[in-house]
Backbone and ligand atoms as CSV (ligand in chain L), in Angstrom:
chain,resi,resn,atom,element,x,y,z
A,1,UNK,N,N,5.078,11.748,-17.041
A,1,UNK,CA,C,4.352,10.920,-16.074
A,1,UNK,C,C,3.019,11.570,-15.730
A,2,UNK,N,N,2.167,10.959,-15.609
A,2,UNK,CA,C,0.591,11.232,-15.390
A,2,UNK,C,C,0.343,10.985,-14.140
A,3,UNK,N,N,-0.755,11.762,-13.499
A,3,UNK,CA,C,-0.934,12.034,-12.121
A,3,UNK,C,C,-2.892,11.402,-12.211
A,4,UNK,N,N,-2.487,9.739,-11.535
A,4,UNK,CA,C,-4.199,9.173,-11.716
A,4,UNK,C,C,-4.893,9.034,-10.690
A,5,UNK,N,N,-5.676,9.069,-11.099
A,5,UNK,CA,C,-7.465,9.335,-10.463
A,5,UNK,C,C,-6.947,8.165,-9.349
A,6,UNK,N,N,-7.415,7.963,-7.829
A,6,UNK,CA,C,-7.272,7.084,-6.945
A,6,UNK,C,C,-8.578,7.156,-6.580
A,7,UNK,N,N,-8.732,5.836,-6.662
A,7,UNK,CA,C,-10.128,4.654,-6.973
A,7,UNK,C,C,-10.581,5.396,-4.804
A,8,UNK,N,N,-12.207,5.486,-4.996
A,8,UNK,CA,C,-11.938,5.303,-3.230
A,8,UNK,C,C,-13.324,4.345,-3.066
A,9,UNK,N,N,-13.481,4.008,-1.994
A,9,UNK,CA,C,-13.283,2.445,-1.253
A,9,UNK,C,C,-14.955,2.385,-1.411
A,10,UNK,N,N,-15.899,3.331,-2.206
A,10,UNK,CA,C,-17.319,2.862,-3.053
A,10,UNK,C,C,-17.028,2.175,-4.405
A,11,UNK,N,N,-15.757,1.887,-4.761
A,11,UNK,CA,C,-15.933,1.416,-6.112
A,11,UNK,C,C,-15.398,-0.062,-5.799
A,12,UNK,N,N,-15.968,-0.314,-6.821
A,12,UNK,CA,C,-16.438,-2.168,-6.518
A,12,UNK,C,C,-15.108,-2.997,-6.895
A,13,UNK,N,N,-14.186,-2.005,-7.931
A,13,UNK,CA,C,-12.623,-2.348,-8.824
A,13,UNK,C,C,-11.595,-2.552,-7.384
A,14,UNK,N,N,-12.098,-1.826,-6.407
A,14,UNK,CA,C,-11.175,-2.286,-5.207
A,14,UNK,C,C,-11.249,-3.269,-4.541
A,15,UNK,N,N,-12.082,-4.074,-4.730
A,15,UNK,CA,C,-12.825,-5.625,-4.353
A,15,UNK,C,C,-12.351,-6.773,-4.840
A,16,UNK,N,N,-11.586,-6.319,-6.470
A,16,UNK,CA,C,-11.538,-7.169,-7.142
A,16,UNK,C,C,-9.694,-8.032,-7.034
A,17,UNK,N,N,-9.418,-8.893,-7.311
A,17,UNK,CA,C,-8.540,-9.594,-7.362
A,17,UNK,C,C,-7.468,-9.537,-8.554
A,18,UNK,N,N,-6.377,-8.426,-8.306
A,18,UNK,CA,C,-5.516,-8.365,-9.356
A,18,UNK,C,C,-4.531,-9.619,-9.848
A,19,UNK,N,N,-4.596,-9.464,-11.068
A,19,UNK,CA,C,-3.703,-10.198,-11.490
A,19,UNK,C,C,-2.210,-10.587,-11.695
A,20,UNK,N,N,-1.478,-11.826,-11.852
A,20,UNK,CA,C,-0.034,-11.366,-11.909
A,20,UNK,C,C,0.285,-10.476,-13.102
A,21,UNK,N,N,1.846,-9.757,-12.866
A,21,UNK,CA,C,2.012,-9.656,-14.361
A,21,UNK,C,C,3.183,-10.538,-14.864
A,22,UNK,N,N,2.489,-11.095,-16.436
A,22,UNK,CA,C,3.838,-11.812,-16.822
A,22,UNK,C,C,4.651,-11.486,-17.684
A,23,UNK,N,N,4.488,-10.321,-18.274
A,23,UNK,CA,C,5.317,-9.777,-19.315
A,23,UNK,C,C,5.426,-8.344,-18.627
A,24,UNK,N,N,6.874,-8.034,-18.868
A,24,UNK,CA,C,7.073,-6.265,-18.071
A,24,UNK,C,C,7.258,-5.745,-19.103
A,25,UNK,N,N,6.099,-4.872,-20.008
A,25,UNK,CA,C,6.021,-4.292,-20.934
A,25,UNK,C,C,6.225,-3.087,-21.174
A,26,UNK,N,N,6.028,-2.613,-21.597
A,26,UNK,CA,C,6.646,-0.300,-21.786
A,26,UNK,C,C,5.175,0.274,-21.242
A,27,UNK,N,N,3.984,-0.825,-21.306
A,27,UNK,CA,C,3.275,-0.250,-20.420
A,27,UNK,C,C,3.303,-0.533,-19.418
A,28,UNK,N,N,3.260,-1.550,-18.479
A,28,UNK,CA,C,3.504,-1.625,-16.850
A,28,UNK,C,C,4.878,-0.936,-16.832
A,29,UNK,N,N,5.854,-0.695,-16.937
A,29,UNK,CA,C,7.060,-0.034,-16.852
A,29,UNK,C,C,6.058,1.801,-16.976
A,30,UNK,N,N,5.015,2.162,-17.964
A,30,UNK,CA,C,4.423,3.249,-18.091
A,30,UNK,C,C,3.270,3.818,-16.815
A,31,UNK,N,N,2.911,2.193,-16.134
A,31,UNK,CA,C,1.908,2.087,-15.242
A,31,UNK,C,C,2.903,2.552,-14.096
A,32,UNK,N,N,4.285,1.821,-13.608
A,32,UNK,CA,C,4.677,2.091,-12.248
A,32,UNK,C,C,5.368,3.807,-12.343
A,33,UNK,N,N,5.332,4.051,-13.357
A,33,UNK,CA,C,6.170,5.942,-13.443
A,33,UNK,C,C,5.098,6.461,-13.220
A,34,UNK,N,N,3.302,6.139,-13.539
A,34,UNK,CA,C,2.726,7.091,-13.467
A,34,UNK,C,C,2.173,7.022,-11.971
A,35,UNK,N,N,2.290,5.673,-11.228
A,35,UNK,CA,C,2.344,5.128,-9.910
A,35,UNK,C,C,3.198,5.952,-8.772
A,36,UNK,N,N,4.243,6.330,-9.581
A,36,UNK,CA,C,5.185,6.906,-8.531
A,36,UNK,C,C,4.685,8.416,-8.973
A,37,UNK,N,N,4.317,9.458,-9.759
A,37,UNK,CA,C,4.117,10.631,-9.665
A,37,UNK,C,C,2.563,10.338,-9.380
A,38,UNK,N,N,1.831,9.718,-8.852
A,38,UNK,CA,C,0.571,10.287,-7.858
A,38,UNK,C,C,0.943,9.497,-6.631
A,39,UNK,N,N,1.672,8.708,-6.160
A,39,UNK,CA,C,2.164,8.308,-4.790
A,39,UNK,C,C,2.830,9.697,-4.317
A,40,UNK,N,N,3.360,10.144,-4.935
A,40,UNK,CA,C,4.613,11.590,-4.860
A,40,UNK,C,C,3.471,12.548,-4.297
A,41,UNK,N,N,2.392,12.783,-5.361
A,41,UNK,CA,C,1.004,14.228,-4.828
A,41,UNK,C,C,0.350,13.537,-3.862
A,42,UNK,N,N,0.014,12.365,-3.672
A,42,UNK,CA,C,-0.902,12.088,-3.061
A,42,UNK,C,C,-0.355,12.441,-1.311
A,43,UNK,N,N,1.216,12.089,-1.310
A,43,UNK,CA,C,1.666,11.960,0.495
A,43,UNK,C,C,1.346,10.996,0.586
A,44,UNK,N,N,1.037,9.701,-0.012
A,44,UNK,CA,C,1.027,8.685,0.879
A,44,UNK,C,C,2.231,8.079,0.584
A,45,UNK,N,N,2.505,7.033,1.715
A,45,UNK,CA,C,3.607,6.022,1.682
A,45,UNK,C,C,3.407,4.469,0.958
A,46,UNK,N,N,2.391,4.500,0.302
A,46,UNK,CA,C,2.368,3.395,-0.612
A,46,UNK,C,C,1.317,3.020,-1.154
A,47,UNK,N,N,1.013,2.492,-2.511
A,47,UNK,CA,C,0.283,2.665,-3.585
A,47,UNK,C,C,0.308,1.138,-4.563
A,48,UNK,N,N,-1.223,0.591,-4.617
A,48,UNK,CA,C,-1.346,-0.117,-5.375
A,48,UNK,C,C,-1.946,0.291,-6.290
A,49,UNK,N,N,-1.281,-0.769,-7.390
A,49,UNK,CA,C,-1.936,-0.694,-9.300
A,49,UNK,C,C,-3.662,-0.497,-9.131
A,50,UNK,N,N,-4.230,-1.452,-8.264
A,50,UNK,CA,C,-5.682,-1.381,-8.049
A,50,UNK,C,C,-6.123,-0.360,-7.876
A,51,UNK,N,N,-5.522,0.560,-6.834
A,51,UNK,CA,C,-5.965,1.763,-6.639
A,51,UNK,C,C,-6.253,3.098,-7.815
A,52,UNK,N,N,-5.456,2.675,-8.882
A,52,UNK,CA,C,-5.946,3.525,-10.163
A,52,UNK,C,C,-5.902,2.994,-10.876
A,53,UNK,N,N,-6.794,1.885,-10.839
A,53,UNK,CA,C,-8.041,1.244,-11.585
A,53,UNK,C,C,-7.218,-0.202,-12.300
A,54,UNK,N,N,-5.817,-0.212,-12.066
A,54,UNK,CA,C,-5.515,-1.282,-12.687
A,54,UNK,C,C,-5.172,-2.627,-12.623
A,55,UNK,N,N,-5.820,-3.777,-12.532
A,55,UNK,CA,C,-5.864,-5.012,-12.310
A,55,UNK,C,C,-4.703,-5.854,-12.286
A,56,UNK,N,N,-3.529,-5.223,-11.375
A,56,UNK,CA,C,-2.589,-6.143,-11.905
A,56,UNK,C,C,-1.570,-6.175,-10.640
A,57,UNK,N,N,-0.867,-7.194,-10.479
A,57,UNK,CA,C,0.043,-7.124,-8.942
A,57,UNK,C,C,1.266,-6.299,-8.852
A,58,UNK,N,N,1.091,-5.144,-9.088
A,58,UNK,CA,C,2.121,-4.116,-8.632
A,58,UNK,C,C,1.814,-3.476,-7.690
A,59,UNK,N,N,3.015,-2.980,-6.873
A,59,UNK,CA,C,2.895,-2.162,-6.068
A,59,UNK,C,C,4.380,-1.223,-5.681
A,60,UNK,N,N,3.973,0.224,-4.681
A,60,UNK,CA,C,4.825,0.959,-4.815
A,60,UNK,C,C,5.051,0.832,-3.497
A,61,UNK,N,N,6.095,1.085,-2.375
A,61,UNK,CA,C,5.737,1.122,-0.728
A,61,UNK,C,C,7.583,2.314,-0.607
A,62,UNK,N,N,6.912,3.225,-0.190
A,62,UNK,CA,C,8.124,4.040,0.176
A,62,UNK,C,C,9.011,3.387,0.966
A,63,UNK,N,N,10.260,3.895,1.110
A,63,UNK,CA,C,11.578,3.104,1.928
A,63,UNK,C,C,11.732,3.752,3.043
A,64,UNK,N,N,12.022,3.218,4.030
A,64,UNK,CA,C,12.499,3.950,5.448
A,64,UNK,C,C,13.445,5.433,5.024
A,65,UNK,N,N,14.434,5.616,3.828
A,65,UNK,CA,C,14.933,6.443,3.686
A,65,UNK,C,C,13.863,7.852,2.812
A,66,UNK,N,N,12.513,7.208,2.424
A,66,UNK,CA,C,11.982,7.824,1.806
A,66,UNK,C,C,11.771,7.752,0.242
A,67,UNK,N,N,12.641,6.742,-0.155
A,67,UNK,CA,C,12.815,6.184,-1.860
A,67,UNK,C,C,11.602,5.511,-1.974
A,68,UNK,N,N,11.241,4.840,-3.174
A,68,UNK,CA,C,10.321,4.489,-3.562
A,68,UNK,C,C,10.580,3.088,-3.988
A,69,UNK,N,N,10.565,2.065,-3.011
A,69,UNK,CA,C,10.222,0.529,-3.921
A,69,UNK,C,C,9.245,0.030,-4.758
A,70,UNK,N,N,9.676,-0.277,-5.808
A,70,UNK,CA,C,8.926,-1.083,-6.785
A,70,UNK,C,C,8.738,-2.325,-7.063
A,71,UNK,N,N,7.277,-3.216,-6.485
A,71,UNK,CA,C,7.578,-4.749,-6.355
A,71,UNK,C,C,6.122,-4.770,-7.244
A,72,UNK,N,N,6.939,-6.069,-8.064
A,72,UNK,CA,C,5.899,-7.162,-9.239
A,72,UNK,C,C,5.948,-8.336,-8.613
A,73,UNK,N,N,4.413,-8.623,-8.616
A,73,UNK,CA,C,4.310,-9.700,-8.341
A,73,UNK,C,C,4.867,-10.328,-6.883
A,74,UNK,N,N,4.468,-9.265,-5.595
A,74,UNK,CA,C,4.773,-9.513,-4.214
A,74,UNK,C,C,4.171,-10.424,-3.648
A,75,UNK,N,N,5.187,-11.252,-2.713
A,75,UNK,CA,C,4.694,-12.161,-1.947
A,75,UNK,C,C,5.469,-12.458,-0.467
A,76,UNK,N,N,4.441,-12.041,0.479
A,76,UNK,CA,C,5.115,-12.286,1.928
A,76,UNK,C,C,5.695,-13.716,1.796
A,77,UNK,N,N,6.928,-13.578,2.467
A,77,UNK,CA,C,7.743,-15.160,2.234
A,77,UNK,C,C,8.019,-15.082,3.805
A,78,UNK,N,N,8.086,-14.308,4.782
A,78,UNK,CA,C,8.037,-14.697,6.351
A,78,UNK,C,C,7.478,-13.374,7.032
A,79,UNK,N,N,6.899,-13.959,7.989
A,79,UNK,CA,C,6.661,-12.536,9.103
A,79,UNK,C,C,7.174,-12.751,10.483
A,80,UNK,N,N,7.032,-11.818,11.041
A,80,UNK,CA,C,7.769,-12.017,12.336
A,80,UNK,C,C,6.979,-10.922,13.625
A,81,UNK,N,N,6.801,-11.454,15.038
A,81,UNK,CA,C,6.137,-10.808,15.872
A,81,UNK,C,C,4.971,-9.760,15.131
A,82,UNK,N,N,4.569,-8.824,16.258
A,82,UNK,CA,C,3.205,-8.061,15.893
A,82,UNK,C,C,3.077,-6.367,16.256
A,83,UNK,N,N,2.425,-5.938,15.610
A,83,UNK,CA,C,1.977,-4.663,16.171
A,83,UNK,C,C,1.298,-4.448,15.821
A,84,UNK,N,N,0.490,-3.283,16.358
A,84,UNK,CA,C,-1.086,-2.790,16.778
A,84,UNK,C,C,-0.744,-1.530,16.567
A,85,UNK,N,N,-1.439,-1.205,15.178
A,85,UNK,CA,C,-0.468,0.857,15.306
A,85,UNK,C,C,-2.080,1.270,14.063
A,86,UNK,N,N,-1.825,2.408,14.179
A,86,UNK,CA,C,-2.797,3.555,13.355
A,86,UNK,C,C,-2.493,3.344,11.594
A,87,UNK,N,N,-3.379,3.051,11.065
A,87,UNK,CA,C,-3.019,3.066,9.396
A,87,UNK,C,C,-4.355,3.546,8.961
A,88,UNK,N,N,-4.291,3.749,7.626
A,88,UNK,CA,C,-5.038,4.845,7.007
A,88,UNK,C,C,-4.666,4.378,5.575
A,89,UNK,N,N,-5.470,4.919,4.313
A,89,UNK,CA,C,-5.599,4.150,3.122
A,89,UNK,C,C,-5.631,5.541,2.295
A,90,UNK,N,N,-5.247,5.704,1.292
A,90,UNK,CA,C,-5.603,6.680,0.330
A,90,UNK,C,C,-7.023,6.627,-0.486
A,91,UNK,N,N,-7.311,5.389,-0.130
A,91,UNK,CA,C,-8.591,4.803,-1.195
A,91,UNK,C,C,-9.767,4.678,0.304
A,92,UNK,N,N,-9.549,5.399,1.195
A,92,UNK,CA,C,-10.294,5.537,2.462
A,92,UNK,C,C,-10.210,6.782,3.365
A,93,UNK,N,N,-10.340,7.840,2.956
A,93,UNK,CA,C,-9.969,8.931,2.842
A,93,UNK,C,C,-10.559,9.776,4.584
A,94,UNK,N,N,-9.722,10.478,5.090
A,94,UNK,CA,C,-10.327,10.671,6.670
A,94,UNK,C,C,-10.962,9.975,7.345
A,95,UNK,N,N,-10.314,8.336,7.256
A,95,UNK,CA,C,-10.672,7.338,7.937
A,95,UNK,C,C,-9.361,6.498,8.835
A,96,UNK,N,N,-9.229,5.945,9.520
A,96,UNK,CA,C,-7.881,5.643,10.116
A,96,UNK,C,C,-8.458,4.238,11.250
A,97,UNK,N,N,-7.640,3.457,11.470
A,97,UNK,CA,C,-8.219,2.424,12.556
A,97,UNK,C,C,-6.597,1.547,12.924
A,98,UNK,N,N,-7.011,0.767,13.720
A,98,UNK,CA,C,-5.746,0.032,14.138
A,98,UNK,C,C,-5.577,-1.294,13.306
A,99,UNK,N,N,-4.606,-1.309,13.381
A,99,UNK,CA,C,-5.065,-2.851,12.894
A,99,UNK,C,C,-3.663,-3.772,13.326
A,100,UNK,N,N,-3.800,-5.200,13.353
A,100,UNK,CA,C,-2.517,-5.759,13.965
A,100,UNK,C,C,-2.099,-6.520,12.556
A,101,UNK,N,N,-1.127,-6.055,12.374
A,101,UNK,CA,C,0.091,-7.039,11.999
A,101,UNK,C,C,1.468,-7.461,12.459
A,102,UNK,N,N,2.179,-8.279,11.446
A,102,UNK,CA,C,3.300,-8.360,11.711
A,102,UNK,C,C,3.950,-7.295,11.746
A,103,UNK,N,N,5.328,-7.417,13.290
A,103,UNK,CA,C,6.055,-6.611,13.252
A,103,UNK,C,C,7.376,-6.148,11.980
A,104,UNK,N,N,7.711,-7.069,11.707
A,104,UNK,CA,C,8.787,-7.508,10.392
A,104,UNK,C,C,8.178,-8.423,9.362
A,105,UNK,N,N,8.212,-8.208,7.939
A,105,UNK,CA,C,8.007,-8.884,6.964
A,105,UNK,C,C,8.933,-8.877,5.621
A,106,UNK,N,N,8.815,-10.123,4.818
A,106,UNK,CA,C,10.525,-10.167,4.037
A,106,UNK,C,C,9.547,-10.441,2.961
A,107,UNK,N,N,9.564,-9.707,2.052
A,107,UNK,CA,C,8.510,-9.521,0.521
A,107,UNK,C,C,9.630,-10.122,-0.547
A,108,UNK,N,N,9.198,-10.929,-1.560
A,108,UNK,CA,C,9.886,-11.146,-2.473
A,108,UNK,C,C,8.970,-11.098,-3.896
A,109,UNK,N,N,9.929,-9.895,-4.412
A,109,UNK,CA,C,9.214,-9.590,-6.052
A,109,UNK,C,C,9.929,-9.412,-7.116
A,110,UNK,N,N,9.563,-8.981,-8.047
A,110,UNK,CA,C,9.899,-8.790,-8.975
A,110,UNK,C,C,10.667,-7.536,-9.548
A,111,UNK,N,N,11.955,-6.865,-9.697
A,111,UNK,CA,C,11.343,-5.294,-10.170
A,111,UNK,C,C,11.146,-5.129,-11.521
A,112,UNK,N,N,11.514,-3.854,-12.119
A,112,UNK,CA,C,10.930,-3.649,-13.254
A,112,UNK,C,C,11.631,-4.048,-14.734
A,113,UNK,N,N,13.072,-4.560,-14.135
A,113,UNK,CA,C,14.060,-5.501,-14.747
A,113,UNK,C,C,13.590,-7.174,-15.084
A,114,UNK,N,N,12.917,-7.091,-14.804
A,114,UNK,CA,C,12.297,-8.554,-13.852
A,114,UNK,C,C,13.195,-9.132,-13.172
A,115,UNK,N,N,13.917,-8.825,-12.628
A,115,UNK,CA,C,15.009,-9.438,-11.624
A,115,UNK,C,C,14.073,-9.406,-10.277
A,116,UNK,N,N,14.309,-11.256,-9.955
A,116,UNK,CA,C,13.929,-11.147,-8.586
A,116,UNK,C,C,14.411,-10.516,-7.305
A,117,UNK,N,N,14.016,-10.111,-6.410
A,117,UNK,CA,C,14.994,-9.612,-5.259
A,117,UNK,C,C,13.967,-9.788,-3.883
A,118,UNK,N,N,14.479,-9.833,-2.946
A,118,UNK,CA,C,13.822,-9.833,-1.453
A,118,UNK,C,C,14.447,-8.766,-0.927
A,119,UNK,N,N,13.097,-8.443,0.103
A,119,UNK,CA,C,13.565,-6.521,0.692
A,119,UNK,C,C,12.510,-7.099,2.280
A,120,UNK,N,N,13.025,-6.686,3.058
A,120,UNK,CA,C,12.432,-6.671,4.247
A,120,UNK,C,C,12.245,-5.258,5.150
A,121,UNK,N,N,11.177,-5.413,6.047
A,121,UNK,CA,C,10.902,-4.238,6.562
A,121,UNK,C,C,10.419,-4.309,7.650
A,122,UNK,N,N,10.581,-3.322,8.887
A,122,UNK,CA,C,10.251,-3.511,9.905
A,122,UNK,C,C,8.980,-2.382,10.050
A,123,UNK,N,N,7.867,-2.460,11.183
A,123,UNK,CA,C,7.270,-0.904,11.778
A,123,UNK,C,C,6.524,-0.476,10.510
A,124,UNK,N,N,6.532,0.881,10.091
A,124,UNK,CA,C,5.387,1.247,9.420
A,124,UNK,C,C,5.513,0.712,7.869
A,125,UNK,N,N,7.130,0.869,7.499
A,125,UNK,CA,C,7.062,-0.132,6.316
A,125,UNK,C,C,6.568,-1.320,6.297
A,126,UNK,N,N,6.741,-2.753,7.195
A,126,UNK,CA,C,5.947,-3.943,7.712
A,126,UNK,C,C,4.868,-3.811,7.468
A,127,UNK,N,N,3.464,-2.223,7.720
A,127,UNK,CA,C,2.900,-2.562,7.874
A,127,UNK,C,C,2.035,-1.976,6.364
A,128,UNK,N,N,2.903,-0.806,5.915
A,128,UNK,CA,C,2.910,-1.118,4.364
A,128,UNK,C,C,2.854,-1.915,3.112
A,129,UNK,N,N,3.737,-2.788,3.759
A,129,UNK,CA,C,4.088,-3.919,2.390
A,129,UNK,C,C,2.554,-4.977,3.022
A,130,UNK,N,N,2.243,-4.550,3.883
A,130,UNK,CA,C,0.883,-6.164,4.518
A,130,UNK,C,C,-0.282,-5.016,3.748
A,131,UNK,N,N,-0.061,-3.942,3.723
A,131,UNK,CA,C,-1.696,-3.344,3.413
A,131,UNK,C,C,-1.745,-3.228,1.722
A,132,UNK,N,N,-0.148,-2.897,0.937
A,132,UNK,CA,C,-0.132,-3.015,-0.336
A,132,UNK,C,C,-0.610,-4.239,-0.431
A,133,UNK,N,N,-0.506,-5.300,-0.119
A,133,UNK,CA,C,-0.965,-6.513,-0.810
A,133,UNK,C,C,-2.112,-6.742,-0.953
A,134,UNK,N,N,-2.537,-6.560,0.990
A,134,UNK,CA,C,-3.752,-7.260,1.128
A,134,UNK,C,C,-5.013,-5.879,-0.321
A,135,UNK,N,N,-4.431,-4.955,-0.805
A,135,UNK,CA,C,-5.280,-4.305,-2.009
A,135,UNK,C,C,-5.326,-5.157,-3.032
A,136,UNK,N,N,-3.833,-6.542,-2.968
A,136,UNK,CA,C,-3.795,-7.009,-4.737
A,136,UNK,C,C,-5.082,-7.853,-4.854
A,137,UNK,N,N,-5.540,-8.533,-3.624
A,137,UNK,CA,C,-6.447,-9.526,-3.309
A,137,UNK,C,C,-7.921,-8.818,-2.886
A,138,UNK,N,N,-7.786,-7.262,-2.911
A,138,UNK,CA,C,-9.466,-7.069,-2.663
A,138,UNK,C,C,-9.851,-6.550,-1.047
A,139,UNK,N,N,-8.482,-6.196,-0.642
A,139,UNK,CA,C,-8.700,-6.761,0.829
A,139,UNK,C,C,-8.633,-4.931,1.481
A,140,UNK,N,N,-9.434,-4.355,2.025
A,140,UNK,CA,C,-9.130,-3.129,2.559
A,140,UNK,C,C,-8.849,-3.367,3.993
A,141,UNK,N,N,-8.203,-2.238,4.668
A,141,UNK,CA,C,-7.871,-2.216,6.204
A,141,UNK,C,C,-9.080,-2.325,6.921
A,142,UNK,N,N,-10.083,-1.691,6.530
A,142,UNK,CA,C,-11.130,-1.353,7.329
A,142,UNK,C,C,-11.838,-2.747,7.285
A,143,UNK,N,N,-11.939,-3.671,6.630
A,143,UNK,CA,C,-12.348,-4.930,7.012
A,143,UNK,C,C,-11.741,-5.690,8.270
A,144,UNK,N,N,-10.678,-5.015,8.317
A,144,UNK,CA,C,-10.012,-6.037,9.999
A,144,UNK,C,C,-9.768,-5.126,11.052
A,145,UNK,N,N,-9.436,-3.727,10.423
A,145,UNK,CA,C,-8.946,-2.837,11.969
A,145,UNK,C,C,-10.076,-2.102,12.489
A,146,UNK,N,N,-9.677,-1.748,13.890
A,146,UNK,CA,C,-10.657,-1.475,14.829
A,146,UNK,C,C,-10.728,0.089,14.343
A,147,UNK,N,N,-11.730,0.496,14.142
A,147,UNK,CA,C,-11.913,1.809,13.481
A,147,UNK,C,C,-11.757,3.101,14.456
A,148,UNK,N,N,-11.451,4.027,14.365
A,148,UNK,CA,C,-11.108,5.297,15.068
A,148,UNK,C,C,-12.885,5.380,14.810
A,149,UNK,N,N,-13.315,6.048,16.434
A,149,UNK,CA,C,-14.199,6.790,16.547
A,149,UNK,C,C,-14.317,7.902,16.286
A,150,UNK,N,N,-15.232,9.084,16.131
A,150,UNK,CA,C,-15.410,10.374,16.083
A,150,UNK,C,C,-14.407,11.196,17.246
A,151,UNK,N,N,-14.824,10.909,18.201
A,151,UNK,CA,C,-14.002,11.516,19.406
A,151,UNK,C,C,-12.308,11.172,18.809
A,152,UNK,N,N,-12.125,9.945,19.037
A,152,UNK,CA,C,-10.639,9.577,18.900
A,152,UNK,C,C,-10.124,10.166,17.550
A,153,UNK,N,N,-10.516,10.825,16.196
A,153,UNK,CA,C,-10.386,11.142,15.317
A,153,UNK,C,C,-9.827,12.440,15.677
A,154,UNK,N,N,-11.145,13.174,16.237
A,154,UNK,CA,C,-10.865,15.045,16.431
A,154,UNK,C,C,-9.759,14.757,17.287
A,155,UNK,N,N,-9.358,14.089,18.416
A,155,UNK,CA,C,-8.122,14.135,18.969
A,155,UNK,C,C,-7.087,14.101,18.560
A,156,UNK,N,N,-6.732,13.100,17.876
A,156,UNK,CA,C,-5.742,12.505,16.714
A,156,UNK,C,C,-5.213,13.892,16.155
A,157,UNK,N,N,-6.237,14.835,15.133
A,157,UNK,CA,C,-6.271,15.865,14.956
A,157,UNK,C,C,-5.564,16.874,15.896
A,158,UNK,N,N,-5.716,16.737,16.754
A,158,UNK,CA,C,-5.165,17.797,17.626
A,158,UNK,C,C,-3.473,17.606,18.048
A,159,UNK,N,N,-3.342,16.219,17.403
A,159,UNK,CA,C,-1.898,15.773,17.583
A,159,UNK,C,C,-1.375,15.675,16.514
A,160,UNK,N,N,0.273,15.035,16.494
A,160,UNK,CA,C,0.778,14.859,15.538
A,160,UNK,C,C,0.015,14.193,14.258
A,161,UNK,N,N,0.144,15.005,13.064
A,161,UNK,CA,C,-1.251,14.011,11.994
A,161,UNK,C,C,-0.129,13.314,11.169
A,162,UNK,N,N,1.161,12.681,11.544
A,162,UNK,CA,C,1.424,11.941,10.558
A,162,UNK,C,C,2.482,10.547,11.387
A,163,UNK,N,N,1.651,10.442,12.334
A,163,UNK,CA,C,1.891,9.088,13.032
A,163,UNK,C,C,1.247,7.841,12.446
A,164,UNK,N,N,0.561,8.019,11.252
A,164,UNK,CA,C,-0.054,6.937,10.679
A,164,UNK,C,C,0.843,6.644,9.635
A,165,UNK,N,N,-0.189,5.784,8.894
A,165,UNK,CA,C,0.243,5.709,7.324
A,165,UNK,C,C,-0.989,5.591,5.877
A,166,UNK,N,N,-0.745,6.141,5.435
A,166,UNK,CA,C,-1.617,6.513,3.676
A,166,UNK,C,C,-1.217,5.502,3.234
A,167,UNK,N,N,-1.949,4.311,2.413
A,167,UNK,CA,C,-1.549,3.818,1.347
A,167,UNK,C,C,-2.792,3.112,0.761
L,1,NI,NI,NI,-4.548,1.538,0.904
């Protein structure tokens, strides 16, 4: 497994609009192994195909237990209530802001079987599976959340540093 380059948020490939995939080939099956050993170095909790460079609707979003889900071709199918919490991007690097989403969301994809399945998640996963996507479509956090200031940053710093989330 290969450990890839993560795209950050000057390159224009993060803008762009990935595609489905319709065949699960020995390379997307090659794409999500090398997905999961730089999700693994990187510390973050979840990782899109876009993010190293590749145009296509996969994504990785760690599990409340810490495992690693693998969804093709994700699509929010319900959400539920809201929250307002700290997130942070791997492809946005010592940057962090709030942003509101849903509190609970029920994703239905594909895995690498192509067997369909639905997985739901509450809290920082919820707000995982909303930020993996909104990457398949082009979409970064920092376009909607209220951005951490300088001050509120060095503080942050001075506290617990892993009340957010990387992805
Ligand atoms: Ni991200």
């Amino acid at each position: 497994m290969a450990i890839l380059k993560i795209l950050t948020d000057e390159d224009p490939t993060l803008r762009m609009t990935s595609r489905p995939v319709t065949e699960i080939t020995p390379r997307i099956i090659r794409l999500i192994d090398d997905m999961r050993a730089t999700l693994k170095k990187s510390g973050g909790v979840g990782l899109a195909a876009v993010q190293v460079g590749v145009l296509r609707r996969v994504v990785l979003v760690e599990d409340a237990d810490g495992s690693v889900l693998e969804l093709i071709n994700p699509e929010i199918i319900e959400r539920e209530g809201e929250q307002h919490e700290l997130e942070g991007c791997l492809s946005v690097p010592g940057r962090w802001g709030i942003t509101d989403r849903p509190e609970s969301v029920t994703v239905r994809a594909l895995d690498r079987t192509g067997r369909e399945f639905t997985v739901s998640g509450t809290g920082l996963q919820a707000r995982c599976f909303c930020h993996e996507l909104d990457h398949l479509d082009g979409i970064l956090f920092t376009d909607h959340a209220r951005m951490l200031t300088e001050e509120e940053m060095a503080q942050l710093s001075g506290e617990e540093e892993d009340d957010g989330q990387d992805g």
